[in-house]
C-alpha positions in Angstrom: -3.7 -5.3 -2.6 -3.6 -4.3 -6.3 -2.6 -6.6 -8.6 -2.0 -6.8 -12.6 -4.7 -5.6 -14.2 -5.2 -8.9 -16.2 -6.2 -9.8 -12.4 -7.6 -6.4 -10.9 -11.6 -6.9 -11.6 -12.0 -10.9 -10.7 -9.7 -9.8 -7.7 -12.1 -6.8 -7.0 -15.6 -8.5 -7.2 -14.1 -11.5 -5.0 -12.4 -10.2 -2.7 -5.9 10.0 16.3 -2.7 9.5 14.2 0.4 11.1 15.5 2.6 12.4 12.7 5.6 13.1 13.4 7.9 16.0 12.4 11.6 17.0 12.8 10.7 18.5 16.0 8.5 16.0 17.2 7.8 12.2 18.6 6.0 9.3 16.1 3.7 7.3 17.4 2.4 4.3 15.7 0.5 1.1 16.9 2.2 -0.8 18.7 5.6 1.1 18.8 6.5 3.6 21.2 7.1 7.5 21.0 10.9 7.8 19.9 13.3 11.2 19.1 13.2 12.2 15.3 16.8 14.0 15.1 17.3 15.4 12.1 18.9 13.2 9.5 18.0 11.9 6.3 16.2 9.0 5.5 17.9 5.3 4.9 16.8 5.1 1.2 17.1 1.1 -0.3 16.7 0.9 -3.7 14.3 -2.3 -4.8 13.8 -3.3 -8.2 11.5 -6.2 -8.8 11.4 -8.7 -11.2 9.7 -11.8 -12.2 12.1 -13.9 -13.2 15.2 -12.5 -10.6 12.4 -11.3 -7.8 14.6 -8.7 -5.7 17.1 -8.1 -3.4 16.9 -6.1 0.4 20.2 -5.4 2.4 20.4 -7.6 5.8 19.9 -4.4 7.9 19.4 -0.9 8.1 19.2 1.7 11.0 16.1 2.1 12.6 13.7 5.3 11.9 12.5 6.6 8.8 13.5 4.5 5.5 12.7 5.2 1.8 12.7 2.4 -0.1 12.8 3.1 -4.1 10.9 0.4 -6.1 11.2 -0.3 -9.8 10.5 -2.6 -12.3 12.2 -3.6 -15.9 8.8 -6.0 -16.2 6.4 -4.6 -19.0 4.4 -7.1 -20.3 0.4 -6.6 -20.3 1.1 -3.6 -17.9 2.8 -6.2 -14.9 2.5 -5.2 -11.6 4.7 -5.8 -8.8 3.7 -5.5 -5.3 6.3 -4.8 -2.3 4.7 -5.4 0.8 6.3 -5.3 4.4 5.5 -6.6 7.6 6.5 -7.6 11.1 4.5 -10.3 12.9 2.7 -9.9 16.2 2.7 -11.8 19.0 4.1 -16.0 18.5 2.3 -15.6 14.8 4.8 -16.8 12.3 5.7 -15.1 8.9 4.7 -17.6 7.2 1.2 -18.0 8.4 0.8 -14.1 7.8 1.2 -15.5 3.8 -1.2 -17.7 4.4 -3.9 -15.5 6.1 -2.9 -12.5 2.8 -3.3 -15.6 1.0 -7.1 -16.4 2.3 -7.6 -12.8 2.3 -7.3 -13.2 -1.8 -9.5 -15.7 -2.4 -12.9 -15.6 -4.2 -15.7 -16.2 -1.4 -16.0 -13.5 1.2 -16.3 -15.7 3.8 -12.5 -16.6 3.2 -11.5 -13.4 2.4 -12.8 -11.3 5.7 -11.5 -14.3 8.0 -8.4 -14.2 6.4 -7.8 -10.4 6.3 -9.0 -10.4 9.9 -6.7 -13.0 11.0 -4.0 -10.9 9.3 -4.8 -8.1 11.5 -4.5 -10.5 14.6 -1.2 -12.0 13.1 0.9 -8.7 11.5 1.5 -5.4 11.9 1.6 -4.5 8.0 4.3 -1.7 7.6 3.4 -0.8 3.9 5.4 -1.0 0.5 5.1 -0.1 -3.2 3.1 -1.0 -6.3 4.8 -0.4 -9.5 5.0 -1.1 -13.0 7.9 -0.2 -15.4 6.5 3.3 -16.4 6.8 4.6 -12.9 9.4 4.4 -10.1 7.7 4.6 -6.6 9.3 5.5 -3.7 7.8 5.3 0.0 9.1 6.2 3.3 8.1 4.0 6.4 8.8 4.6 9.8 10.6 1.5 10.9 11.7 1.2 14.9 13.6 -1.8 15.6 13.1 -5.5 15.2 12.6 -7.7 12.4 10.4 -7.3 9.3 9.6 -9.5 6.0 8.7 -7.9 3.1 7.5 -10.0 0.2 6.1 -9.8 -3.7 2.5 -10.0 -3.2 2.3 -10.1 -6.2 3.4 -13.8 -6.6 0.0 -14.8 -5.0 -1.4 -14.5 -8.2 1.2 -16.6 -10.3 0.4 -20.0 -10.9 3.2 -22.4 -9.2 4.8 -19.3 -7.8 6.3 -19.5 -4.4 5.9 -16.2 -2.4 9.4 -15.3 -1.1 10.2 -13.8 2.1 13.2 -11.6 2.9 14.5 -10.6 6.4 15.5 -7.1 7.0 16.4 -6.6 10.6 16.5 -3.3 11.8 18.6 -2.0 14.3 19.5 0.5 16.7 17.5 3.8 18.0 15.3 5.9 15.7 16.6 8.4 14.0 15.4 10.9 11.1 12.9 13.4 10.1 9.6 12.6 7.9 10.0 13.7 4.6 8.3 17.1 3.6 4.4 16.3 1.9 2.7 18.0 -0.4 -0.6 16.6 1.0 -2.3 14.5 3.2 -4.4 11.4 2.2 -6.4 9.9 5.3 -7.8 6.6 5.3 -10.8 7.2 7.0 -14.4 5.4 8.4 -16.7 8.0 7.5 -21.0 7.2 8.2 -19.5 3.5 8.4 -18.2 3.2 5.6 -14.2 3.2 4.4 -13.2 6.1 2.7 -10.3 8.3 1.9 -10.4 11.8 2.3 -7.6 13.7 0.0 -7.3 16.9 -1.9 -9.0 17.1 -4.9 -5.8 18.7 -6.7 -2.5 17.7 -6.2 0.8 18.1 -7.6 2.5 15.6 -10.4 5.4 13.7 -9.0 4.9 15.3 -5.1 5.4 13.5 -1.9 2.0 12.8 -0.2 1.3 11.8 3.8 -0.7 8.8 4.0 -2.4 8.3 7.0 -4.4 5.2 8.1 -7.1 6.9 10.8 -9.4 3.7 10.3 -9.9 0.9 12.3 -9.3 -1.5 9.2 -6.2 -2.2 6.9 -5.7 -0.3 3.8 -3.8 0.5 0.7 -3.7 3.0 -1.8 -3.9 2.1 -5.4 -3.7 4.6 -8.2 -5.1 4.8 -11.8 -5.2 7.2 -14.2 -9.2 7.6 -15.7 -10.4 9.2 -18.4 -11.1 12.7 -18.2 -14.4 14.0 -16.5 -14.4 10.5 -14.7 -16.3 11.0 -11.0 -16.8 8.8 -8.1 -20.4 7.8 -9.4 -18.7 6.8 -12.9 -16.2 4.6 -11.1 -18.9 3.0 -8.9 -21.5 2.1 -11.7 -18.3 0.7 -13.4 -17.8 -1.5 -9.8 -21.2 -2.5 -9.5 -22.1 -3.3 -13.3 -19.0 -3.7 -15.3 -20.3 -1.2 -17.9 -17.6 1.1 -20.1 -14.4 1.4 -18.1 -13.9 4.8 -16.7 -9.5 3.8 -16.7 -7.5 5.6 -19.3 -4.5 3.0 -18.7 -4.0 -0.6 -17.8 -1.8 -0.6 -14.9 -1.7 0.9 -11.2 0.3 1.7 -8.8 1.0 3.4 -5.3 1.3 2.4 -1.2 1.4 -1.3 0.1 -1.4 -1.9 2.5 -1.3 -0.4 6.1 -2.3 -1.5 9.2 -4.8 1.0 11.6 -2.2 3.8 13.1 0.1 3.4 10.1 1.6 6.3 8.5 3.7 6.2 5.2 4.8 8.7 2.7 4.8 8.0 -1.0 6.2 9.5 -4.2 5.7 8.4 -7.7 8.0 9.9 -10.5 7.3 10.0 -13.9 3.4 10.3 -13.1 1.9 12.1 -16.3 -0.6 15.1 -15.4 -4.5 14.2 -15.4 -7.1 13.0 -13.6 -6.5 10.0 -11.1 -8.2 7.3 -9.2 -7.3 6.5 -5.5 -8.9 2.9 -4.6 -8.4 0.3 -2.0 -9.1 -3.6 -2.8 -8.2 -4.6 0.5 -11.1 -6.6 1.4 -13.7 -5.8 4.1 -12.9 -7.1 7.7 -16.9 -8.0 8.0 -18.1 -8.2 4.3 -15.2 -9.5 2.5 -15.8 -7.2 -0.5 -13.3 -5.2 -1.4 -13.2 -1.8 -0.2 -13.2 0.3 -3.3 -16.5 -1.8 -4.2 -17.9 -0.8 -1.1 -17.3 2.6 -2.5 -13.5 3.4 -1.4 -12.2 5.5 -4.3 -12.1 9.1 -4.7 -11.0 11.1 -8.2 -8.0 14.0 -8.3 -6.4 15.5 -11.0 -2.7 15.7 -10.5 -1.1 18.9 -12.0 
Protein backbone atom coordinates (compact mmCIF):
# COMPACT_ATOMS: atom_id res chain seq x y z
CA UNK A 1 0.00 0.00 0.00
CA UNK A 2 2.55 2.62 -1.14
CA UNK A 3 1.55 5.82 -1.95
CA UNK A 4 3.15 9.20 -3.31
CA UNK A 5 5.69 10.05 -1.40
CA UNK A 6 4.25 13.55 -0.48
CA UNK A 7 1.95 10.83 1.37
CA UNK A 8 4.33 7.83 2.24
CA UNK A 9 5.66 8.89 6.02
CA UNK A 10 2.03 10.25 7.58
CA UNK A 11 0.75 7.00 5.73
CA UNK A 12 3.52 4.94 7.36
CA UNK A 13 3.39 6.21 11.04
CA UNK A 14 -0.60 5.88 10.80
CA UNK A 15 -1.21 3.11 9.37
CA UNK A 16 3.78 -24.01 2.24
CA UNK A 17 3.39 -22.06 -1.16
CA UNK A 18 3.01 -24.19 -4.21
CA UNK A 19 4.79 -22.55 -7.14
CA UNK A 20 4.14 -23.69 -10.07
CA UNK A 21 6.22 -24.52 -13.19
CA UNK A 22 5.65 -25.51 -16.86
CA UNK A 23 5.59 -29.01 -15.64
CA UNK A 24 3.61 -28.58 -12.73
CA UNK A 25 0.09 -27.68 -10.84
CA UNK A 26 -0.41 -23.94 -8.95
CA UNK A 27 -2.03 -23.89 -5.99
CA UNK A 28 -3.21 -20.84 -4.43
CA UNK A 29 -5.80 -20.05 -1.53
CA UNK A 30 -8.74 -20.58 -2.41
CA UNK A 31 -8.31 -21.91 -6.06
CA UNK A 32 -7.77 -25.24 -7.02
CA UNK A 33 -4.69 -27.16 -8.54
CA UNK A 34 -5.07 -26.64 -12.50
CA UNK A 35 -2.68 -27.89 -15.71
CA UNK A 36 0.04 -25.20 -16.70
CA UNK A 37 0.48 -26.17 -20.53
CA UNK A 38 2.90 -24.31 -22.00
CA UNK A 39 1.90 -21.08 -23.46
CA UNK A 40 2.68 -17.60 -22.98
CA UNK A 41 1.34 -15.33 -20.68
CA UNK A 42 -1.92 -12.93 -21.53
CA UNK A 43 0.04 -9.63 -21.21
CA UNK A 44 -2.51 -6.28 -20.89
CA UNK A 45 -0.88 -3.20 -21.11
CA UNK A 46 -2.15 -0.54 -18.27
CA UNK A 47 -1.12 2.90 -18.23
CA UNK A 48 -2.50 5.09 -15.53
CA UNK A 49 -3.31 8.44 -15.28
CA UNK A 50 -4.81 10.97 -13.14
CA UNK A 51 -6.79 12.92 -15.13
CA UNK A 52 -7.89 9.83 -17.83
CA UNK A 53 -7.40 6.95 -14.91
CA UNK A 54 -6.99 3.65 -17.18
CA UNK A 55 -8.45 1.21 -19.24
CA UNK A 56 -8.69 -3.03 -18.79
CA UNK A 57 -10.06 -5.23 -21.67
CA UNK A 58 -13.64 -6.91 -20.61
CA UNK A 59 -11.92 -10.41 -20.48
CA UNK A 60 -9.02 -12.36 -20.81
CA UNK A 61 -8.26 -16.17 -20.63
CA UNK A 62 -7.74 -17.66 -17.46
CA UNK A 63 -4.02 -18.63 -16.18
CA UNK A 64 -1.08 -16.63 -15.99
CA UNK A 65 -1.47 -12.85 -17.04
CA UNK A 66 1.14 -10.02 -17.24
CA UNK A 67 -0.22 -6.90 -16.94
CA UNK A 68 2.33 -3.92 -18.00
CA UNK A 69 1.76 -0.70 -15.98
CA UNK A 70 2.92 2.80 -16.82
CA UNK A 71 2.49 6.20 -16.18
CA UNK A 72 2.87 9.66 -18.19
CA UNK A 73 2.20 11.40 -14.50
CA UNK A 74 5.41 13.05 -13.15
CA UNK A 75 4.74 15.58 -10.88
CA UNK A 76 6.32 15.58 -7.24
CA UNK A 77 7.35 11.85 -8.16
CA UNK A 78 3.23 10.65 -8.49
CA UNK A 79 2.58 7.33 -7.78
CA UNK A 80 0.00 5.14 -9.16
CA UNK A 81 -1.19 2.12 -7.60
CA UNK A 82 -2.96 -0.89 -9.61
CA UNK A 83 -4.42 -3.18 -7.30
CA UNK A 84 -6.65 -6.31 -8.09
CA UNK A 85 -9.01 -8.31 -6.32
CA UNK A 86 -11.83 -10.84 -6.31
CA UNK A 87 -14.27 -10.74 -3.40
CA UNK A 88 -15.05 -13.73 -1.13
CA UNK A 89 -17.98 -15.08 -0.06
CA UNK A 90 -21.54 -12.47 -0.52
CA UNK A 91 -18.82 -9.46 0.28
CA UNK A 92 -19.41 -6.79 -2.24
CA UNK A 93 -16.64 -4.89 -4.23
CA UNK A 94 -17.49 -2.02 -2.99
CA UNK A 95 -17.23 -2.70 0.68
CA UNK A 96 -13.72 -4.28 0.00
CA UNK A 97 -13.03 -0.15 -0.93
CA UNK A 98 -14.34 0.65 2.02
CA UNK A 99 -12.50 -1.85 4.43
CA UNK A 100 -8.74 -0.74 2.03
CA UNK A 101 -10.26 2.41 2.85
CA UNK A 102 -10.34 1.99 6.91
CA UNK A 103 -7.35 0.09 6.51
CA UNK A 104 -5.70 3.77 5.41
CA UNK A 105 -6.75 5.65 8.06
CA UNK A 106 -4.73 7.32 10.90
CA UNK A 107 -5.71 5.40 14.28
CA UNK A 108 -4.73 1.73 14.41
CA UNK A 109 -7.64 0.74 15.78
CA UNK A 110 -9.34 1.53 12.24
CA UNK A 111 -6.62 0.46 10.38
CA UNK A 112 -6.18 -3.38 11.75
CA UNK A 113 -10.14 -3.72 11.69
CA UNK A 114 -10.20 -2.58 8.40
CA UNK A 115 -7.27 -4.58 6.96
CA UNK A 116 -8.69 -7.57 8.83
CA UNK A 117 -12.04 -7.23 7.42
CA UNK A 118 -10.33 -7.02 4.09
CA UNK A 119 -8.89 -10.39 4.59
CA UNK A 120 -12.51 -11.66 5.47
CA UNK A 121 -13.98 -9.78 2.44
CA UNK A 122 -11.16 -10.29 -0.67
CA UNK A 123 -8.85 -12.38 -1.95
CA UNK A 124 -6.27 -9.63 -3.07
CA UNK A 125 -4.63 -10.82 -6.38
CA UNK A 126 -1.80 -8.14 -6.54
CA UNK A 127 -0.96 -5.30 -9.02
CA UNK A 128 1.75 -2.62 -9.75
CA UNK A 129 3.15 0.59 -8.33
CA UNK A 130 4.64 2.86 -10.70
CA UNK A 131 5.77 6.18 -11.46
CA UNK A 132 6.76 7.62 -14.87
CA UNK A 133 10.54 6.69 -14.61
CA UNK A 134 9.81 2.99 -14.49
CA UNK A 135 7.38 0.63 -16.38
CA UNK A 136 6.36 -2.30 -14.10
CA UNK A 137 5.19 -5.33 -15.22
CA UNK A 138 3.70 -8.30 -12.96
CA UNK A 139 2.39 -11.61 -13.74
CA UNK A 140 -0.64 -13.06 -11.65
CA UNK A 141 -2.07 -16.24 -11.74
CA UNK A 142 -5.67 -15.62 -12.48
CA UNK A 143 -8.21 -18.94 -12.61
CA UNK A 144 -11.60 -18.04 -13.61
CA UNK A 145 -14.24 -15.71 -12.30
CA UNK A 146 -14.52 -12.15 -11.85
CA UNK A 147 -11.93 -9.64 -10.49
CA UNK A 148 -11.86 -5.60 -9.83
CA UNK A 149 -8.79 -3.96 -9.99
CA UNK A 150 -8.77 -0.31 -8.98
CA UNK A 151 -6.19 2.91 -8.42
CA UNK A 152 -5.46 2.73 -4.86
CA UNK A 153 -4.06 5.40 -5.30
CA UNK A 154 -7.24 7.61 -5.52
CA UNK A 155 -7.73 7.01 -1.76
CA UNK A 156 -5.45 9.57 -1.09
CA UNK A 157 -6.99 12.36 -3.50
CA UNK A 158 -9.17 14.66 -2.03
CA UNK A 159 -12.87 14.40 -3.75
CA UNK A 160 -11.53 11.48 -5.78
CA UNK A 161 -13.83 8.68 -6.42
CA UNK A 162 -11.98 5.19 -6.46
CA UNK A 163 -13.04 3.52 -9.76
CA UNK A 164 -13.56 -0.04 -10.18
CA UNK A 165 -13.15 -2.08 -13.38
CA UNK A 166 -14.45 -5.57 -14.13
CA UNK A 167 -12.19 -7.99 -15.81
CA UNK A 168 -13.89 -11.33 -16.09
CA UNK A 169 -11.81 -14.10 -16.72
CA UNK A 170 -12.67 -17.00 -18.54
CA UNK A 171 -12.15 -20.43 -19.48
CA UNK A 172 -9.46 -23.19 -18.18
CA UNK A 173 -5.92 -22.22 -17.04
CA UNK A 174 -3.52 -22.22 -19.21
CA UNK A 175 0.38 -21.01 -19.32
CA UNK A 176 3.66 -21.33 -17.74
CA UNK A 177 5.13 -18.91 -14.88
CA UNK A 178 7.54 -16.80 -16.22
CA UNK A 179 11.31 -17.63 -15.61
CA UNK A 180 12.74 -15.65 -12.03
CA UNK A 181 15.80 -14.50 -11.35
CA UNK A 182 15.04 -14.77 -7.55
CA UNK A 183 12.81 -15.43 -4.97
CA UNK A 184 11.38 -12.88 -2.45
CA UNK A 185 9.28 -14.55 0.46
CA UNK A 186 7.01 -12.80 2.56
CA UNK A 187 7.60 -14.34 5.60
CA UNK A 188 6.56 -14.39 9.72
CA UNK A 189 9.88 -15.00 11.12
CA UNK A 190 10.21 -14.90 15.58
CA UNK A 191 6.65 -13.16 15.08
CA UNK A 192 7.39 -10.75 13.29
CA UNK A 193 6.73 -9.88 9.28
CA UNK A 194 9.65 -10.06 7.30
CA UNK A 195 10.90 -10.65 3.80
CA UNK A 196 13.51 -12.85 3.20
CA UNK A 197 15.38 -12.08 -0.43
CA UNK A 198 18.78 -12.14 -1.89
CA UNK A 199 20.94 -9.61 -0.90
CA UNK A 200 22.08 -9.13 -4.72
CA UNK A 201 19.99 -9.18 -7.45
CA UNK A 202 20.00 -8.32 -11.06
CA UNK A 203 18.78 -4.78 -12.59
CA UNK A 204 15.66 -5.07 -14.60
CA UNK A 205 15.26 -9.18 -13.68
CA UNK A 206 12.02 -10.95 -13.06
CA UNK A 207 11.73 -11.88 -9.33
CA UNK A 208 9.13 -14.70 -7.67
CA UNK A 209 7.23 -13.17 -4.95
CA UNK A 210 5.82 -15.34 -2.60
CA UNK A 211 3.48 -14.55 0.28
CA UNK A 212 4.36 -17.57 2.95
CA UNK A 213 2.69 -15.43 5.79
CA UNK A 214 -0.40 -15.56 7.36
CA UNK A 215 -1.03 -11.70 6.75
CA UNK A 216 -1.36 -9.49 3.54
CA UNK A 217 1.56 -7.93 1.97
CA UNK A 218 3.09 -5.84 -0.67
CA UNK A 219 6.33 -5.03 -1.92
CA UNK A 220 7.41 -1.54 -2.17
CA UNK A 221 10.75 -0.50 -3.61
CA UNK A 222 13.14 2.54 -3.07
CA UNK A 223 16.33 3.28 -4.04
CA UNK A 224 18.58 4.53 -0.64
CA UNK A 225 21.61 6.02 -0.44
CA UNK A 226 24.59 4.06 -0.62
CA UNK A 227 25.89 2.04 2.57
CA UNK A 228 22.17 2.40 3.78
CA UNK A 229 21.29 -0.96 6.26
CA UNK A 230 18.26 -2.20 7.87
CA UNK A 231 19.20 -0.42 11.27
CA UNK A 232 19.58 2.96 9.13
CA UNK A 233 16.09 2.54 7.63
CA UNK A 234 14.60 1.65 11.06
CA UNK A 235 16.05 4.69 13.19
CA UNK A 236 14.75 6.65 10.13
CA UNK A 237 11.01 4.84 10.90
CA UNK A 238 11.13 5.26 14.48
CA UNK A 239 12.65 8.84 14.77
CA UNK A 240 12.34 10.63 11.53
CA UNK A 241 16.01 11.56 11.63
CA UNK A 242 18.13 12.05 7.97
CA UNK A 243 16.40 10.11 5.34
CA UNK A 244 18.30 7.05 4.32
CA UNK A 245 16.18 7.43 0.36
CA UNK A 246 18.25 8.57 -2.52
CA UNK A 247 14.86 9.32 -4.61
CA UNK A 248 11.34 10.39 -4.03
CA UNK A 249 9.25 7.89 -5.54
CA UNK A 250 8.65 3.94 -5.19
CA UNK A 251 7.41 1.37 -6.75
CA UNK A 252 6.89 -2.55 -7.11
CA UNK A 253 3.96 -5.44 -6.32
CA UNK A 254 0.30 -4.57 -5.28
CA UNK A 255 -0.49 -6.21 -2.04
CA UNK A 256 -1.11 -10.06 -1.73
CA UNK A 257 -3.25 -11.99 0.11
CA UNK A 258 -1.63 -15.24 2.35
CA UNK A 259 -0.82 -18.14 -0.49
CA UNK A 260 -0.46 -15.51 -3.17
CA UNK A 261 2.24 -15.79 -5.61
CA UNK A 262 3.13 -13.00 -8.27
CA UNK A 263 6.05 -12.32 -10.41
CA UNK A 264 7.30 -8.75 -11.02
CA UNK A 265 9.66 -6.91 -13.37
CA UNK A 266 10.60 -3.37 -13.30
CA UNK A 267 12.49 -1.85 -16.45
CA UNK A 268 14.53 1.00 -16.46
CA UNK A 269 15.63 0.32 -12.73
CA UNK A 270 19.04 2.15 -12.37
CA UNK A 271 21.83 -0.15 -10.59
CA UNK A 272 22.35 0.56 -6.68
CA UNK A 273 21.27 -0.23 -3.49
CA UNK A 274 17.44 -0.75 -2.78
CA UNK A 275 14.87 -0.91 -0.18
CA UNK A 276 12.10 -3.64 -0.11
CA UNK A 277 9.26 -2.42 2.45
CA UNK A 278 5.71 -3.17 3.16
CA UNK A 279 3.16 -0.44 4.60
CA UNK A 280 0.48 -2.75 4.72
CA UNK A 281 -0.79 -2.31 8.10
CA UNK A 282 -0.56 -4.95 10.98
CA UNK A 283 -3.64 -7.31 11.20
CA UNK A 284 -3.30 -6.83 15.32
CA UNK A 285 -1.22 -3.55 15.71
CA UNK A 286 -2.33 -1.51 12.89
CA UNK A 287 1.19 -0.14 12.29
CA UNK A 288 2.46 -0.53 9.25
CA UNK A 289 4.65 -3.40 8.63
CA UNK A 290 7.83 -1.86 7.51
CA UNK A 291 7.63 0.12 10.87
CA UNK A 292 7.31 -2.95 12.70
CA UNK A 293 10.64 -3.60 10.90
CA UNK A 294 9.54 -5.16 7.41
CA UNK A 295 12.20 -3.89 5.06
CA UNK A 296 15.34 -5.43 3.95
CA UNK A 297 18.31 -3.56 1.73
CA UNK A 298 19.83 -5.21 -1.81
CA UNK A 299 21.84 -3.78 -4.21
CA UNK A 300 20.56 -4.48 -7.73
CA UNK A 301 23.41 -4.95 -10.29
Amino acid sequence: MMVARSKLYSFAFRVSIVAASAATALTLTGTVAVAAPRHRPTTVPVVMTLDEGFTLPQSVRAGWVTFEVSTPDVSGGFLHYLQGFRTLGAADPDVVVADLRAALSPDPATAAAGIAATARDADLVGGAAVDAATTVSVTLPLTAGTYYFFDLNDLFVPGQQAVLHKLRVVGGFIGHAPAADATIAMRTVAGAPRFVAPTRLPAGGTFRIVNASDEIHELATQKVVPGTTDVDIQRFFDSGTTTPFAEPSLRGAGAISPGRIVYLRIERLSAGPYAFMCFVPGKHSGVPHAIEGMHTVATMH
